[in-house]
DRENDOKOL-989448 format. One record per residue (C-alpha): residue number from 1; residue in three letters; y, x, z. Coordinates in Angstrom, 1 decimal. Layout:
N
@nr NUM; rest Ala; Y Y; X X; Z Z;
...
END
This chain:
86
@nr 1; rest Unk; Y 92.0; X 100.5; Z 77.4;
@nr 2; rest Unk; Y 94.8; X 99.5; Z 75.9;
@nr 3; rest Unk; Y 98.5; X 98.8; Z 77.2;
@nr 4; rest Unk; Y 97.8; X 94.8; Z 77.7;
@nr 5; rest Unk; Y 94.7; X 96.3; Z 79.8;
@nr 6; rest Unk; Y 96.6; X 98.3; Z 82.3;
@nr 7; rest Unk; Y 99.0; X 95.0; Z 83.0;
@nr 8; rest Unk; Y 96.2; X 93.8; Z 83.5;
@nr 9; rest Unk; Y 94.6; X 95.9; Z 86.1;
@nr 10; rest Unk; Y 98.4; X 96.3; Z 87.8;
@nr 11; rest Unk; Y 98.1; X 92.6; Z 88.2;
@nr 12; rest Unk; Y 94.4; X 92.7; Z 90.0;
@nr 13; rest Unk; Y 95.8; X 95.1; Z 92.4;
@nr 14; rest Unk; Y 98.3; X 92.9; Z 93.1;
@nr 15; rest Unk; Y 95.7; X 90.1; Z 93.8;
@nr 16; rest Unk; Y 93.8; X 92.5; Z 96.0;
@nr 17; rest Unk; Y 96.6; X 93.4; Z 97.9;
@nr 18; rest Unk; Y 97.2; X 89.4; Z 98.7;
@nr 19; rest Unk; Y 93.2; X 89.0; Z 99.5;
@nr 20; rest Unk; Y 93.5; X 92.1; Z 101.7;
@nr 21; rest Unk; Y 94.5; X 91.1; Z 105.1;
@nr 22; rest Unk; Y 93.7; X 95.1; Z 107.5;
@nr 23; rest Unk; Y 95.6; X 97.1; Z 104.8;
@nr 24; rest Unk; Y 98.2; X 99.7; Z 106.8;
@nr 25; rest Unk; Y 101.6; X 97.7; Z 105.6;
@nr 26; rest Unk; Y 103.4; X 101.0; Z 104.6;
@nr 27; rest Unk; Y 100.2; X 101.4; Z 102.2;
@nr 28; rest Unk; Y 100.7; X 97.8; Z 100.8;
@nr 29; rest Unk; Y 104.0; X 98.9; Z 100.3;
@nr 30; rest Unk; Y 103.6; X 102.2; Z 98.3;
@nr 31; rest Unk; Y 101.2; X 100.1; Z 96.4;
@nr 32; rest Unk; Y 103.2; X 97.6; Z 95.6;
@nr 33; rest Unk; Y 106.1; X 99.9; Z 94.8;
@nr 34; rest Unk; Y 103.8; X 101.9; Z 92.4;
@nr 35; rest Unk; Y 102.7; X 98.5; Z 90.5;
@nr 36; rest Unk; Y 106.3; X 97.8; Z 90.1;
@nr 37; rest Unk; Y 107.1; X 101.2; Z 88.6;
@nr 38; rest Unk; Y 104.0; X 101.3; Z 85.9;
@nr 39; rest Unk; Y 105.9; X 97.6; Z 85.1;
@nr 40; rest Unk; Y 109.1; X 99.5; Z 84.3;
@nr 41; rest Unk; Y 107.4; X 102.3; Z 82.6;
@nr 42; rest Unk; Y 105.0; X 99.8; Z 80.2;
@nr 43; rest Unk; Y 108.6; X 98.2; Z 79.1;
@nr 44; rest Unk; Y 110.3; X 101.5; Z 78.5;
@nr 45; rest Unk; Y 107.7; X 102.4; Z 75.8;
@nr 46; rest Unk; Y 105.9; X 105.1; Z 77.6;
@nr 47; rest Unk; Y 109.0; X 106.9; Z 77.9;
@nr 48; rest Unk; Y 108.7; X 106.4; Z 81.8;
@nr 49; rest Unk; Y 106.7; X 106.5; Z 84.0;
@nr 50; rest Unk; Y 106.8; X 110.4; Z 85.5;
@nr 51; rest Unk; Y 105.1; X 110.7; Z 89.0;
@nr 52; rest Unk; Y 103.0; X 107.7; Z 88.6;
@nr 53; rest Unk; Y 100.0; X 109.7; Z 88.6;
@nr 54; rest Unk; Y 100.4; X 111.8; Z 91.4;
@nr 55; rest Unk; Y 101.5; X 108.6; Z 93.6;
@nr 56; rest Unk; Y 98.5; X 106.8; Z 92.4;
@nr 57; rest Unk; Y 96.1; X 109.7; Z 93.4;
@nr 58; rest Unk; Y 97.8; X 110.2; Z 96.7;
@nr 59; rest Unk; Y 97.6; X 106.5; Z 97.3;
@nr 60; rest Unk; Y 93.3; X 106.7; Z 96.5;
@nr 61; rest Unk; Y 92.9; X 109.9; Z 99.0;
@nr 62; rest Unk; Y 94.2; X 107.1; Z 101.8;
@nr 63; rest Unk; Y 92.2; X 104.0; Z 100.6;
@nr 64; rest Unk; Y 88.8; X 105.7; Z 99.8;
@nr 65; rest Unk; Y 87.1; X 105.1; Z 102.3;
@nr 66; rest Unk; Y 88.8; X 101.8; Z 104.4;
@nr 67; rest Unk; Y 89.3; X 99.9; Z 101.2;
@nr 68; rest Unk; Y 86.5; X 100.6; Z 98.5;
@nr 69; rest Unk; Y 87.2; X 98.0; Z 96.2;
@nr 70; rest Unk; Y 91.4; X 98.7; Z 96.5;
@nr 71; rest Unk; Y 90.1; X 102.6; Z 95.8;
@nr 72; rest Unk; Y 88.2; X 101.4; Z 92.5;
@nr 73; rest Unk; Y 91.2; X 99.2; Z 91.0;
@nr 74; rest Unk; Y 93.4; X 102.0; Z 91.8;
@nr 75; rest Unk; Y 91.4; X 104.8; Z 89.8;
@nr 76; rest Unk; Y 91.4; X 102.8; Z 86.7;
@nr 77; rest Unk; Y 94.8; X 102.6; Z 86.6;
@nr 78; rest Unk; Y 94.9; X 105.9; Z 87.3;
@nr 79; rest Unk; Y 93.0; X 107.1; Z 84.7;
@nr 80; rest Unk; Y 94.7; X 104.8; Z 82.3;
@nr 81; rest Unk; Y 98.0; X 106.2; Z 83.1;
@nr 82; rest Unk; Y 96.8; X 109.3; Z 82.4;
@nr 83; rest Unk; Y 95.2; X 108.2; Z 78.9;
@nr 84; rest Unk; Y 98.6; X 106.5; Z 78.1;
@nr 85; rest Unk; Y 100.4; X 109.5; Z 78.8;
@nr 86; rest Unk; Y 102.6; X 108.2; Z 81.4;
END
């Protein structure tokens, strides 16, 4: 996956959230917030972007299991973060 890839799975989350109507709104929050921050982090050439991780994997421990589909889009960034560096 490359850079272009992870904007775009940050911009499927951001679909699901929309098509998502029972998510906990402090949740759609923090998952907005983190799409946001992976935003800033992919324009500061990878020099950003500390914490992401750890915010993303907090964020799939309370989505697993109300919000399968939110759980999986999350992990791939996750993991792409991680290849990335960031």
């Amino acid at each position: 996956m490359s850079q272009e890839d992870l904007k775009e799975a940050v911009r499927k989350l951001e679909q699901e959230l929309h098509q998502t109507e029972d998510l906990d709104p402090e949740l759609r929050a923090r998952l907005a917030e983190v799409g946001r921050e992976i935003d800033e982090a992919l324009g500061e050439e990878f020099s950003g972007g500390a914490g992401l991780g750890d915010k993303l994997r907090d964020l799939l421990l309370a989505l697993e299991t109300s919000h399968p589909t939110l759980t999986t889009t999350v992990d791939a960034i996750t993991r792409q973060l991680s290849r990335l560096g960031i």
